[in-house]
C-alpha positions in Angstrom: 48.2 -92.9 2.1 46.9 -90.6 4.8 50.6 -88.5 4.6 50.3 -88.3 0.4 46.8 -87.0 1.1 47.6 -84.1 3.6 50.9 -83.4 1.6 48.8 -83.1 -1.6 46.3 -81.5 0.2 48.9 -78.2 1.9 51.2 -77.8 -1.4 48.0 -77.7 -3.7 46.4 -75.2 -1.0 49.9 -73.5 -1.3 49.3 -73.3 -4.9 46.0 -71.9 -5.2 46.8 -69.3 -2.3 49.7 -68.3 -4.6 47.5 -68.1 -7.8 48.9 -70.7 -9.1 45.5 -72.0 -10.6 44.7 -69.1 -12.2 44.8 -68.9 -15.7 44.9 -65.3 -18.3 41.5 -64.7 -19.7 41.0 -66.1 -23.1 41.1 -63.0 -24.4 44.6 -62.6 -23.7 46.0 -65.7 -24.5 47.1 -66.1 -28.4 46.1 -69.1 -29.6 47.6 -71.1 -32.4 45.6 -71.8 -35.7 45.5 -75.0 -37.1 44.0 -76.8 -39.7 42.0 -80.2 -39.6 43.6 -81.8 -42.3 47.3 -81.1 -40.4 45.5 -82.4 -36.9 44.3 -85.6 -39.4 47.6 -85.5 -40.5 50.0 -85.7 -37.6 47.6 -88.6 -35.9 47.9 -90.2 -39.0 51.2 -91.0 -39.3 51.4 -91.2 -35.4 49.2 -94.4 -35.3 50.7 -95.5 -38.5 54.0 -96.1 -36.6 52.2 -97.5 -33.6 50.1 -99.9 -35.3 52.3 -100.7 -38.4 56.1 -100.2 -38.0 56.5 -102.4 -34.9 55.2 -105.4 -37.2 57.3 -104.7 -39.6 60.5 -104.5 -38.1 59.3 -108.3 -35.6 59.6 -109.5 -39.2 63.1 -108.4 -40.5 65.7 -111.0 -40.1 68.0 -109.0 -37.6 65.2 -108.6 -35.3 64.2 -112.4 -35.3 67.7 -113.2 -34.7 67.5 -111.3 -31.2 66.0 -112.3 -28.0 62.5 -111.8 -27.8 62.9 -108.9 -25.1 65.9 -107.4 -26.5 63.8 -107.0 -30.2 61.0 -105.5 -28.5 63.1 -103.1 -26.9 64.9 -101.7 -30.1 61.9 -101.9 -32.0 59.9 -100.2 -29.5 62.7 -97.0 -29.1 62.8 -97.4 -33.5 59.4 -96.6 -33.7 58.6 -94.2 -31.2 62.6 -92.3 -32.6 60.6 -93.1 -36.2 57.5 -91.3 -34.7 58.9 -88.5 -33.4 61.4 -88.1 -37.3 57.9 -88.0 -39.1 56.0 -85.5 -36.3 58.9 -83.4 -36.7 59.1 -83.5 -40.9 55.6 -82.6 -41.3 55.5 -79.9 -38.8 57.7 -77.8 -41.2 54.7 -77.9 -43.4 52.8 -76.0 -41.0 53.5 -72.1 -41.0 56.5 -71.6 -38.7 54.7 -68.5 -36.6 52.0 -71.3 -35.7 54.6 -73.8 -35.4 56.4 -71.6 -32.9 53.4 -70.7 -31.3 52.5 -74.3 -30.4 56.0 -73.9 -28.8 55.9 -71.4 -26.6 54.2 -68.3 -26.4 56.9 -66.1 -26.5 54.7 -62.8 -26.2 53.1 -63.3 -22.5 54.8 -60.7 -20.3 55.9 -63.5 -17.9 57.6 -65.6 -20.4 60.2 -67.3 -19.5 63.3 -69.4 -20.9 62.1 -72.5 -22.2 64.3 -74.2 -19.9 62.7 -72.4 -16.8 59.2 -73.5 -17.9 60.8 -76.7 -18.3 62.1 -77.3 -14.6 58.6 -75.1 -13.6 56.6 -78.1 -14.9 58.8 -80.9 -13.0 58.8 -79.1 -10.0 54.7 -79.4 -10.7 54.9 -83.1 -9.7 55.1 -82.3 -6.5 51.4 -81.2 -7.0 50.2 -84.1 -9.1 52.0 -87.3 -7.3 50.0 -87.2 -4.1 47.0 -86.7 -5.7 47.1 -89.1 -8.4 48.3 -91.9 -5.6 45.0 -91.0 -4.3 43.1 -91.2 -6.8 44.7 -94.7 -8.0 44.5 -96.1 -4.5 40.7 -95.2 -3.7 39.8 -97.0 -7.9 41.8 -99.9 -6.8 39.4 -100.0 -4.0 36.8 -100.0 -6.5 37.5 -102.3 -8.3 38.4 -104.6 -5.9 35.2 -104.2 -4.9 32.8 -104.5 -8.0 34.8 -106.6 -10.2 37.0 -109.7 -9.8 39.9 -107.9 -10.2 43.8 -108.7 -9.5 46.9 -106.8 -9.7 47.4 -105.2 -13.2 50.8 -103.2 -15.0 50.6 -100.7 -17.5 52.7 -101.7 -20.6 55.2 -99.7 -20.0 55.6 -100.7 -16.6 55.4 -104.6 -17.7 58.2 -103.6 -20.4 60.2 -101.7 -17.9 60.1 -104.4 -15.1 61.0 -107.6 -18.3 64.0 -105.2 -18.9 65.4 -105.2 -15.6 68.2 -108.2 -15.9 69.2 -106.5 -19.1 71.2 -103.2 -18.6 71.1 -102.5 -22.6 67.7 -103.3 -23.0 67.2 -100.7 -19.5 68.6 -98.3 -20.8 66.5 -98.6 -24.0 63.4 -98.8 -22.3 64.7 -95.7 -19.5 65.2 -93.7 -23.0 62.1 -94.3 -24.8 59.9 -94.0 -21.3 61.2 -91.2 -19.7 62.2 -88.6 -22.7 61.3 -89.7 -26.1 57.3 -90.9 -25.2 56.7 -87.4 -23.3 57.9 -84.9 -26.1 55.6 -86.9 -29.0 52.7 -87.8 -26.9 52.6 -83.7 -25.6 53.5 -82.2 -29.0 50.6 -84.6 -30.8 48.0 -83.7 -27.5 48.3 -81.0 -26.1 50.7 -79.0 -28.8 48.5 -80.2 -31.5 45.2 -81.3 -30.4 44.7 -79.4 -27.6 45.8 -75.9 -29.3 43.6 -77.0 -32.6 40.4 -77.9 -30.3 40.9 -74.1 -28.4 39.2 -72.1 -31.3 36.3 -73.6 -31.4 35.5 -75.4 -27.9 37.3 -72.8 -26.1 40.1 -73.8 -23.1 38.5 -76.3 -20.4 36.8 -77.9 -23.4 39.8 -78.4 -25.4 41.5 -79.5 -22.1 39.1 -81.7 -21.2 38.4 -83.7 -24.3 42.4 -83.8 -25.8 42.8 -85.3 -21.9 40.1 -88.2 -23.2 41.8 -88.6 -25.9 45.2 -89.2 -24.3 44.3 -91.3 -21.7 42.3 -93.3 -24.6 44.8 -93.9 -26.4 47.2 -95.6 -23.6 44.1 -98.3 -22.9 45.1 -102.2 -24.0 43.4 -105.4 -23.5 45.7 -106.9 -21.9 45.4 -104.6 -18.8 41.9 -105.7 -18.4 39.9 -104.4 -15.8 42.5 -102.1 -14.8 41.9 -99.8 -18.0 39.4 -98.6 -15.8 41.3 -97.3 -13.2 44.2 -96.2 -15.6 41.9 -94.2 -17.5 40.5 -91.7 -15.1 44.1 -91.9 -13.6 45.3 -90.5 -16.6 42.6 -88.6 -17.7 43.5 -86.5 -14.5 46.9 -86.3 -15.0 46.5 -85.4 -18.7 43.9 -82.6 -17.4 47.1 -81.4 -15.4 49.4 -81.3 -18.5 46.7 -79.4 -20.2 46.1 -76.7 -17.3 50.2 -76.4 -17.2 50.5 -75.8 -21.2 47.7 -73.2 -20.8 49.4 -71.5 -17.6 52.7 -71.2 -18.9 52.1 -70.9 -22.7 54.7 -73.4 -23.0 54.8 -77.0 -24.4 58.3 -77.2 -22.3 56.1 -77.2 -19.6 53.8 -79.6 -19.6 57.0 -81.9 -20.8 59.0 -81.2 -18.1 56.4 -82.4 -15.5 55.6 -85.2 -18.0 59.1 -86.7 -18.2 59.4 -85.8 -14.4 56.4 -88.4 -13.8 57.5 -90.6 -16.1 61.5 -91.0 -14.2 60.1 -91.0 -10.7 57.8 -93.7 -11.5 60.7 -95.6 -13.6 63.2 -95.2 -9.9 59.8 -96.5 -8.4 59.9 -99.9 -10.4 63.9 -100.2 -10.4 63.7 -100.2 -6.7 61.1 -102.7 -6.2 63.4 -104.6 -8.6 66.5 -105.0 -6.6 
């Protein structure tokens, strides 16, 4: 813990020597416009799928006739694949200069191939890792300390680990984890709610609160007491995302470090597993 704390602490000293954390003033930043019926709109049909599909499929005949873990699996990578389908239909409604916009800026003098923002932002957990082990290590303490508290998983990580004797069902779970779950959860926060809350609240607010919101919405009961420590964990790392979209003008950007966190920490699991 003591190396991840001085190697966070030199290549995010690196980074702010560089200007890394410096942003364009607002002024100079085009913002996309949306409308509050299309934000309604998108997190509409986003927790539709969550909440509704998943218990529709369990009931379907071909799915009871599967093992329990295998169902969850293909239902899981259906409704997130169903998700993103929808996200992507009703996006055409929006006017395609804002819909590029929420893309990628396109007009900053530094823009850059959307594949170079992409490999920018995982390069970016470099930055984020040592801190967020940190972080999570000094709220374990925490809680260990105020609550009665024992080890707790984030669903994924539960889903991931259950998968592990099952190389189908791995590579389901890999899928829907590590590439599907970043490009709808950073279109729908930070593409759409973040770049909708700009106007009005203005950057660091609209960074700030989309952040609550996304770490919000990955709380369950069934991690308990560790929601706690999962919240700020990825309230920070959300607050990250949100700085990176804003830096590079790019959504590929903020997916690129969020699939990038999402594969490292998958290796991390499949080699405690062996």
């Amino acid at each position: 813990m003591i190396f991840l704390s001085l190697f966070g602490l030199i290549v995010n000293g690196i980074a702010w020597k560089k200007g890394f954390y410096t942003l364009l003033p607002e002024r100079a930043s085009v913002f996309p416009v949306l409308k509050f019926k299309d934000v309604l709109a998108f997190f509409f049909l986003y927790l539709v799928c969550s909440l509704f599909i998943p218990s529709f499929l369990s009931l379907l005949p071909f799915f009871k006739a599967l093992p329990h873990l295998k169902a969850l699996g293909w239902i899981q990578i259906i409704t997130l694949s169903l998700s993103l389908f929808l996200l992507f239909l009703y996006s055409q409604a929006i006017n395609p200069k804002q819909l590029k916009l929420i893309w990628k800026d396109s007009h900053r003098q530094e823009s850059q191939s959307p594949l170079k923002d992409f490999y920018l932002g995982a390069l970016c957990w470099f930055l984020t890792f040592p801190l967020l082990s940190v972080l999570g290590y000094f709220l374990d303490l925490f809680l260990k300390a105020f609550f009665e508290f024992g080890e707790y998983e984030q669903v994924a990580v539960r889903f991931l680990k259950l998968a592990l004797g099952d190389p189908a069902l791995l590579a389901i779970a890999l899928l829907t984890i590590v590439f599907i779950a970043p490009f709808v959860e950073e279109f729908l926060f930070r593409g759409i709610l973040q770049s909708y809350l700009k106007n009005p609240l203005g950057r660091r607010a609209a960074i700030s609160l989309s952040s609550f919101v996304f770490a919000l919405f990955h709380l369950s009961p069934s991690q308990k007491a560790g929601n706690i420590a999962l919240f700020v964990s990825l309230f920070a790392f959300a607050c990250f995302l949100g700085f990176l979209y804003e830096k590079k003008g790019s959504l590929f950007a903020p997916i690129g470090l969020h699939v990038a966190f999402n594969l490292m920490s998958s290796l991390r699991v499949l080699y405690e597993g062996v």
